[in-house]
C-alpha positions as CSV (number, residue, x, y, z in Angstrom):
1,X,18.0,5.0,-21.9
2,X,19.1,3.2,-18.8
3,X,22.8,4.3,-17.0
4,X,24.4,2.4,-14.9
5,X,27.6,1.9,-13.2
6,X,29.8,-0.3,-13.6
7,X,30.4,-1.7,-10.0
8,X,32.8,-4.8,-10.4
9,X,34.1,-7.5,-12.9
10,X,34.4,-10.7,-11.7
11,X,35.1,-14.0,-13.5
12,X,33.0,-13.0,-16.7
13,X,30.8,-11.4,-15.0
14,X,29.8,-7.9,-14.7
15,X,27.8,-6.3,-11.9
16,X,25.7,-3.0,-12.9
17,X,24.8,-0.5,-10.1
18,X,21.7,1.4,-11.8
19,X,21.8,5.3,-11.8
20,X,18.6,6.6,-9.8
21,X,17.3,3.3,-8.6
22,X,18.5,3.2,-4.9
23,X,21.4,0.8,-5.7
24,X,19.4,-1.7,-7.3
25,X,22.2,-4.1,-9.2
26,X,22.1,-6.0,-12.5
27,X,24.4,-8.6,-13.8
28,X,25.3,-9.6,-17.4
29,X,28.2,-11.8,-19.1
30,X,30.9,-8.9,-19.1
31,X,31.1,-9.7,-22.4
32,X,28.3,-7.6,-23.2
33,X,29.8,-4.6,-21.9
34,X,31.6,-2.0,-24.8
35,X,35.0,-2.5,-25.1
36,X,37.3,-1.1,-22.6
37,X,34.1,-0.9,-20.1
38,X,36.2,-0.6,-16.6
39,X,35.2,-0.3,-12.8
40,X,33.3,3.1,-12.6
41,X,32.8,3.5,-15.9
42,X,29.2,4.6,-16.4
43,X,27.4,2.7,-19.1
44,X,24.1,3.4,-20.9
45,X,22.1,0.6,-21.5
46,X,18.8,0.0,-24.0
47,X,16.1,-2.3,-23.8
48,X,13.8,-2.9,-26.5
49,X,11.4,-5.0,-27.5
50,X,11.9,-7.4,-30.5
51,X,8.6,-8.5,-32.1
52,X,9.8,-11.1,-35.0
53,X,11.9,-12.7,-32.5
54,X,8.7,-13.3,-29.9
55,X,7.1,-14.6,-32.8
56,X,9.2,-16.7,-33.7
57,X,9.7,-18.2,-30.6
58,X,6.2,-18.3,-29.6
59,X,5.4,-19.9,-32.8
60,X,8.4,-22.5,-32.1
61,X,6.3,-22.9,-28.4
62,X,3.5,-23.6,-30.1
63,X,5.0,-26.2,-32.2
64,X,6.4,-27.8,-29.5
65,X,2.7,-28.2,-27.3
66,X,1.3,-29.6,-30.7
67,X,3.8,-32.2,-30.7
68,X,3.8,-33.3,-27.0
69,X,-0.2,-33.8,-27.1
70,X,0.2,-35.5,-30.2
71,X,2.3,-38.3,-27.8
């Protein structure tokens, strides 16, 4: 689990100061953040990986070169 500060909201945008990571910064649509998420709120974050969706897509990929060198 990733925790990160919540540094500013700007404009629909949220910037993300990461806990332990020597003030490396992410941004995201401040949509994403929970509800209620404020300035100095800290914020646990998960990434995880999402196999049927790169499948997908790399099947749609795929599909797409076919087509082009079929031009």
């Amino acid at each position: 689990m990733i925790r990160a500060v919540v540094d500013r909201i700007d404009e629909g945008v949220a910037v993300l100061i990461l806990c332990g990571a020597a003030g490396k910064t992410i941004t995201l649509p401040s949509s994403l953040l929970p509800d209620g998420a404020k300035e100095g709120d800290i914020v646990s974050l998960s990434v995880q990986p999402d196999p049927d969706a790169t499948q997908t897509e790399r099947a749609q990929v795929a599909a797409t070169i076919e087509r082009l060198r079929k031009l």
